[in-house]
One Martini backbone bead per residue (centre of mass of N, CA, C, O) as a GRO file, in nm:
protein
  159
    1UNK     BB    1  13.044   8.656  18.400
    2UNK     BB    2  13.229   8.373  18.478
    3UNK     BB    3  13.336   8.085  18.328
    4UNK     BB    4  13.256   8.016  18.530
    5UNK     BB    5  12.966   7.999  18.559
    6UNK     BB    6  12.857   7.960  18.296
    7UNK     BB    7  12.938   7.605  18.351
    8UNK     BB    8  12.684   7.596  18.529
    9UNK     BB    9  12.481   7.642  18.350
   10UNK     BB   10  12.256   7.532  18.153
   11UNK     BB   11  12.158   7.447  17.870
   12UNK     BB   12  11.936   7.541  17.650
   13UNK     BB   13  11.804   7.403  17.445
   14UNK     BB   14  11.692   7.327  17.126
   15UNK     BB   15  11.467   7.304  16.919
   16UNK     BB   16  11.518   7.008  16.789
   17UNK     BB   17  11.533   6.871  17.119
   18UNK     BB   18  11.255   6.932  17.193
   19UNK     BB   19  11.139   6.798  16.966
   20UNK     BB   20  11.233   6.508  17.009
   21UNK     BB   21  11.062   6.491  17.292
   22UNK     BB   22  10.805   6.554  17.158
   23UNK     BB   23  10.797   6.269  17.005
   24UNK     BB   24  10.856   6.057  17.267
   25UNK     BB   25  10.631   6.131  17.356
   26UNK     BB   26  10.412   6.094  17.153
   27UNK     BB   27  10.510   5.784  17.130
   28UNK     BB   28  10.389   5.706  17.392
   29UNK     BB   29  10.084   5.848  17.368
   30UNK     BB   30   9.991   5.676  17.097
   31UNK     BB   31  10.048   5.372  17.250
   32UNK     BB   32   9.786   5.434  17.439
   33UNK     BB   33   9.577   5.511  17.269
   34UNK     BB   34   9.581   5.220  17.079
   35UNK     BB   35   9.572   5.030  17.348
   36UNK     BB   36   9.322   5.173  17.525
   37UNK     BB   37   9.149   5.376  17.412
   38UNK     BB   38   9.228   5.678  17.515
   39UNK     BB   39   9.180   5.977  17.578
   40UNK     BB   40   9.388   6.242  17.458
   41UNK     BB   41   9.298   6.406  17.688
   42UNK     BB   42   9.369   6.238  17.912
   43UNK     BB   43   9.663   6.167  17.837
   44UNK     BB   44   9.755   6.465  17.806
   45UNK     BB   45   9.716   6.517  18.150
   46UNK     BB   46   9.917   6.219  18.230
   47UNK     BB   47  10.188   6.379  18.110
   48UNK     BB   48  10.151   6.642  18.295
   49UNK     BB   49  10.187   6.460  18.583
   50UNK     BB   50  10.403   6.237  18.503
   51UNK     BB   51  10.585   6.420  18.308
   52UNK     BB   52  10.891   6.608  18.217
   53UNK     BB   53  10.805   6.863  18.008
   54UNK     BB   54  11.045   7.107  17.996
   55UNK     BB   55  11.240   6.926  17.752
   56UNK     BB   56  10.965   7.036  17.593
   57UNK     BB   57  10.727   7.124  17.313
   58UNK     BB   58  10.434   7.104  17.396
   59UNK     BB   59  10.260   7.224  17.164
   60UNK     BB   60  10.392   6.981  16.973
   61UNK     BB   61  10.296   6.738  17.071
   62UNK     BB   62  10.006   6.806  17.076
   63UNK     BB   63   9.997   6.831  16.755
   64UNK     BB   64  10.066   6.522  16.720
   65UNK     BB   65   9.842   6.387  16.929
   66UNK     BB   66   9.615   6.531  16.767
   67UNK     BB   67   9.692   6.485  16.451
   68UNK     BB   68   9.733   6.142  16.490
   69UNK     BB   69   9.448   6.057  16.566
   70UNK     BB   70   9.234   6.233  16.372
   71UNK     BB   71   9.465   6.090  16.106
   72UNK     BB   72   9.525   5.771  16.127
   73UNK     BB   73   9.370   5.633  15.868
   74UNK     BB   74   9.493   5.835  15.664
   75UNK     BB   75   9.788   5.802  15.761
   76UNK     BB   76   9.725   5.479  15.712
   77UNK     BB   77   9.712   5.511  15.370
   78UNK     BB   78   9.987   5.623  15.277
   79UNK     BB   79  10.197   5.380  15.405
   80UNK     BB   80  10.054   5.076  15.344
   81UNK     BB   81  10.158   5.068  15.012
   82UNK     BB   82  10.470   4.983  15.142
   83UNK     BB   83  10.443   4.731  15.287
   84UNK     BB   84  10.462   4.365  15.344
   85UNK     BB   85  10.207   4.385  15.535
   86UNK     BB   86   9.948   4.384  15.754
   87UNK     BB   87   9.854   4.645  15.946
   88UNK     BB   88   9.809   4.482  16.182
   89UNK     BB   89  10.098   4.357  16.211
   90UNK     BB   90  10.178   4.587  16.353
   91UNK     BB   91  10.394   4.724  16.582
   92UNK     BB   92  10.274   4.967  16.787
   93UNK     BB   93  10.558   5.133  16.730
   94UNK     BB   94  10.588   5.150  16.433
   95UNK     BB   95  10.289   5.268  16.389
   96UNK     BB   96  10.349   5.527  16.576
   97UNK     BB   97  10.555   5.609  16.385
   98UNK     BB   98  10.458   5.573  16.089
   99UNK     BB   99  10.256   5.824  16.189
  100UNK     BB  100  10.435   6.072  16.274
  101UNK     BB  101  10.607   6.087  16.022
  102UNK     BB  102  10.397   6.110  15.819
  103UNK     BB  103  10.237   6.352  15.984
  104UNK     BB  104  10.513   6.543  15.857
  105UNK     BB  105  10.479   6.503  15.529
  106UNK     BB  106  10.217   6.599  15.516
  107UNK     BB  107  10.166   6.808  15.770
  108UNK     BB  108  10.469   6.943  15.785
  109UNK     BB  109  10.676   7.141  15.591
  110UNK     BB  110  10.839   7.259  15.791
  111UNK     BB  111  10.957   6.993  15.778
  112UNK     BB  112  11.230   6.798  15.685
  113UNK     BB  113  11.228   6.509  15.550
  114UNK     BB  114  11.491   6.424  15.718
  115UNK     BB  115  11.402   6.450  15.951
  116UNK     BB  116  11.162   6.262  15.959
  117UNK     BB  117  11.324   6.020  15.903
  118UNK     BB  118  11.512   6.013  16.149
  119UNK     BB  119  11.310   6.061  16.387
  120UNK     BB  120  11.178   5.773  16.314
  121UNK     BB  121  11.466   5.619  16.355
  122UNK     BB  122  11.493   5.766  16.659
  123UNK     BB  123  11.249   5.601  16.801
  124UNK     BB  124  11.302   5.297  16.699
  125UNK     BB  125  11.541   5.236  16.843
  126UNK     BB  126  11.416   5.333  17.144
  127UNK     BB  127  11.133   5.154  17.105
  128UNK     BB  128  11.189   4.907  16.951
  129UNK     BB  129  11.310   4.623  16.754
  130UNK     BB  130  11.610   4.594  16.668
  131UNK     BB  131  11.513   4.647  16.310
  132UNK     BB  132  11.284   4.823  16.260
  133UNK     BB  133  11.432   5.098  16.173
  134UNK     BB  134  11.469   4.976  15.874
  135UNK     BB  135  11.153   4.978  15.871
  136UNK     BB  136  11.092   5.295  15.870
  137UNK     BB  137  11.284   5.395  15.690
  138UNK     BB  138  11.173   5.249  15.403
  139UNK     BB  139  10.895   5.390  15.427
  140UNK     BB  140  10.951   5.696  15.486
  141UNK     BB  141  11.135   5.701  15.188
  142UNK     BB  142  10.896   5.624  15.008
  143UNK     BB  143  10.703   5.861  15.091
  144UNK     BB  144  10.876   6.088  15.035
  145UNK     BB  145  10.865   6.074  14.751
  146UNK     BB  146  10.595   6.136  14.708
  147UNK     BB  147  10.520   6.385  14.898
  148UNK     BB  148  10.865   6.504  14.851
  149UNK     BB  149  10.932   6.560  14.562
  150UNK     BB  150  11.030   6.869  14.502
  151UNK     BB  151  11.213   6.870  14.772
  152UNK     BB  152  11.407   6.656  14.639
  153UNK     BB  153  11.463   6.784  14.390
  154UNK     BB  154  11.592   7.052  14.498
  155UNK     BB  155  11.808   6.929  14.656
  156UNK     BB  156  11.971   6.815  14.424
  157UNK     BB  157  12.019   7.059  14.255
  158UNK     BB  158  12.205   7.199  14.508
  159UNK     BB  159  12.439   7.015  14.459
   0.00000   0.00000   0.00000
């Protein structure tokens, strides 16, 4: 194959591009699940028909939208205690995002916490409202202090 031949081929996805695709779709689809309160399984039908989900994770997707629906009450018990208003007056984006989060932290261990941080303010930036994105990223990173305190605590030591 010459490097043009090369250079005209599309680069396939990384996993980290994929998972970033899938958590953008997910915070789409637990937005509309929280406001319309339609079934995930509806949602999840109308994701795959609605839209080219081929440069995303599936099956990522599918375990975020359905692992934080299934544990959203637990999951705003985690991060609730660190807010500064009350659950209910948060933007949708924000919760839906800070749901995502929570549940890469608690849930997810195979995420690394500031993956889990970064993603959660790079969906704020893309979907929320201005200034979002700055409170995301303190709720979520007062959450890994809790949650990831042994993998913070081992990052620091191997600097």
């Amino acid at each position: 194959m010459s490097d043009q031949d090369k250079a005209k081929k599309p680069k396939k996805p990384s996993r980290s591009q994929l998972r970033s695709a899938s958590r953008s779709f997910a915070l789409q689809a637990l937005y509309q699940w929280q406001m319309n309160h339609t079934s995930v399984n509806e949602i999840e039908a109308q994701f795959a028909v609605d839209h080219d989900m081929s440069s995303c994770d599936k099956t990522y997707f599918r375990e975020l939208v359905y692992g934080v629906a299934s544990k959203s009450k637990a999951l705003d018990e985690q991060f609730e205690v660190f807010l500064d208003r009350p659950l209910a007056e948060l933007d949708a984006i924000e919760l839906a995002t800070l749901r995502i989060g929570t549940f890469e932290l608690v849930e997810r261990l195979d995420v690394p916490y500031k993956v889990a941080i970064n993603e959660g303010v790079e969906l704020a930036k893309s979907f929320g409202a201005s200034e979002s994105h700055k409170y995301v990223n303190g709720i979520l990173d007062k959450l890994a202090q809790r949650a990831r305190r042994e993998e913070i605590a081992a990052r620091r030591n191997a600097k």
